[in-house]
C-alpha positions in Angstrom: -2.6 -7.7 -0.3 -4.5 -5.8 -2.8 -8.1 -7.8 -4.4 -7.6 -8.7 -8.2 -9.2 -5.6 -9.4 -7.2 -3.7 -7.3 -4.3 -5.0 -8.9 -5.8 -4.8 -12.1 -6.1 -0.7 -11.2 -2.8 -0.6 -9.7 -0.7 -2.2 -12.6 -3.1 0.3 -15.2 -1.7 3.3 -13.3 1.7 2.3 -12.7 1.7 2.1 -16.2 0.2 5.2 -17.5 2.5 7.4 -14.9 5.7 5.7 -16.3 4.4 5.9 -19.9 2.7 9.8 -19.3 3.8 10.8 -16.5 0.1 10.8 -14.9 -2.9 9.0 -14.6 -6.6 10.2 -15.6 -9.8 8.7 -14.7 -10.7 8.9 -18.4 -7.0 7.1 -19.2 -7.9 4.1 -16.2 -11.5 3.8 -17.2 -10.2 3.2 -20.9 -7.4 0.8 -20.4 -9.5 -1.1 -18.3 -12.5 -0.8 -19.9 -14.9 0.3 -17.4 -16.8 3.1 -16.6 -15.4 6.5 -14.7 -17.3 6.5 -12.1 -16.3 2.8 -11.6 -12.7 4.2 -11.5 -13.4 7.1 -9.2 -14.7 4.5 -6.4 -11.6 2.1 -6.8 -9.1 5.3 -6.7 -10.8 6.3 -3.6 -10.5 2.6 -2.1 -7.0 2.9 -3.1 -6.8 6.2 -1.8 -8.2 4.7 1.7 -5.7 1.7 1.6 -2.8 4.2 1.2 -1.3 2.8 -2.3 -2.2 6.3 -3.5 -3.1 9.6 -2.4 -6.5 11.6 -4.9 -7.4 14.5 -4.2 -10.7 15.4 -6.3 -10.0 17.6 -9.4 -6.5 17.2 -8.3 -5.6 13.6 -9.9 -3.6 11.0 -8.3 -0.1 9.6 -7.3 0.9 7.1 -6.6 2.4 5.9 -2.7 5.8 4.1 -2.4 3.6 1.3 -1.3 1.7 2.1 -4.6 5.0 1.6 -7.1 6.1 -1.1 -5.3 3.0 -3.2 -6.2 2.5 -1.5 -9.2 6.1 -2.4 -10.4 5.6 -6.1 -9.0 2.3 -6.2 -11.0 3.6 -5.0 -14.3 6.6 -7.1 -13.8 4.6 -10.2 -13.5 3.0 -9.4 -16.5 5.6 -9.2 -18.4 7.1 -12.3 -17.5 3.9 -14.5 -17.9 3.8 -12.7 -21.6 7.3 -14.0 -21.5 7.0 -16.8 -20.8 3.9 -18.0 -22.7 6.0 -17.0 -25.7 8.7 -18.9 -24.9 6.7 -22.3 -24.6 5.2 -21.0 -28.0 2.0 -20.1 -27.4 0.7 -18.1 -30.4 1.0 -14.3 -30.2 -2.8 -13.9 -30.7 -3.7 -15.3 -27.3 -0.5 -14.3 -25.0 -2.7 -11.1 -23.8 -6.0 -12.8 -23.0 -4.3 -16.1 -21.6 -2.2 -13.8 -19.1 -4.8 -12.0 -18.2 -6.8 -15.2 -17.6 -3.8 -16.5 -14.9 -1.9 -14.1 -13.5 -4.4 -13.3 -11.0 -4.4 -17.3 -10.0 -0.9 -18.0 -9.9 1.2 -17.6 -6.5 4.0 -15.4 -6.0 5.7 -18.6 -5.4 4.5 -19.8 -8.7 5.8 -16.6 -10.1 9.1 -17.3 -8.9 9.2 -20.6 -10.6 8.2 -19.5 -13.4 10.9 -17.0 -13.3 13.7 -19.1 -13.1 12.0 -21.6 -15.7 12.5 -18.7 -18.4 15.9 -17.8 -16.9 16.9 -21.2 -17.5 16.0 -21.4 -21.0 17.3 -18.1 -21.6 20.8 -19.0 -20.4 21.0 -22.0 -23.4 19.1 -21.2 -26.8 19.7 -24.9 -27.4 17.1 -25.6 -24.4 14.2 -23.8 -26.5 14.9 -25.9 -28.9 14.7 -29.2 -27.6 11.6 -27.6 -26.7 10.1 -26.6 -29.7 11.0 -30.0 -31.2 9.1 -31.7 -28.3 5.9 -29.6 -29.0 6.2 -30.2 -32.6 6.7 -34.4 -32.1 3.6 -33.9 -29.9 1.2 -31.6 -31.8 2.1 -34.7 -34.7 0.6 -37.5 -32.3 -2.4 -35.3 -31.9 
C-alpha cells in the first residue's frame, strides 16, 4: 500500500489526467503545494513501485495499478466531503477536515462510512431527525 504522500501524489494525478488529460510536474507541484523537484523524486518513486511509468522530458501515465488507487483515492475523497456535509459540518472546513482524516481512517472505516451516507440518502427524513438532533444539542451547549 502506497505511504500517505504517495496517495496524496496519486489522487493529484488521477485527477489532473481525468480533468486534462495529463499530468505536469509544474500541475502536481501546484495542486499539492510543493516544490518540483519534490515531485520529480515522488514520480520516480512511483515510477519504481510501478503505479506509473515517467520517462524524463516525456511526462507520465499512469499504470492500471496507478488508476485503480487513484480512483479509490479520489473516491474516498469524495465521500468523506460527503459525508461531512451531510452531518453538517460547515462548508468552510469540509476541505481541510478531510484532508486532516482521510489518511487515518481504515478502508474498513471507509466502508462504514459509506453505507452510513447511503442510509441517509435512501430517507431524507433521516437527515432530518439529524439536523434537529445537532440543533437540540448545539442549544445545551
Amino acid at each position: 500500500m502506497p505511504t500517505p504522500s504517495m496517495e496524496d501524489y496519486l489522487e493529484r494525478i488521477y485527477k489532473l489526467i481525468d480533468e486534462k488529460g495529463y499530468a505536469r510536474v509544474s500541475d502536481i507541484a501546484e495542486g499539492l503545494e510543493v516544490h518540483p523537484s519534490s515531485v520529480t523524486k515522488m514520480i520516480q518513486k512511483l515510477d519504481k513501485d510501478q503505479y506509473l511509468i515517467y520517462e524524463k522530458y516525456r511526462g507520465l501515465v499512469l499504470t492500471s495499478k496507478g488508476k485503480k488507487i487513484g480512483k479509490r483515492l479520489v473516491d474516498r475523497h469524495q465521500l468523506l466531503e460527503h459525508f461531512l456535509e451531510l452531518i453538517g459540518v460547515q462548508d468552510e472546513h469540509i476541505y481541510t477536515d478531510v484532508e486532516g482524516i482521510e489518511h487515518h481512517l481504515s478502508w474498513d472505516s471507509i466502508t462504514c462510512i459509506e453505507a452510513l451516507v447511503e442510509y441517509f440518502q435512501r430517507d431524507p427524513e433521516r437527515v432530518a431527525a439529524l439536523n434537529s438532533v445537532r440543533s437540540e444539542l448545539e442549544v445545551e451547549s
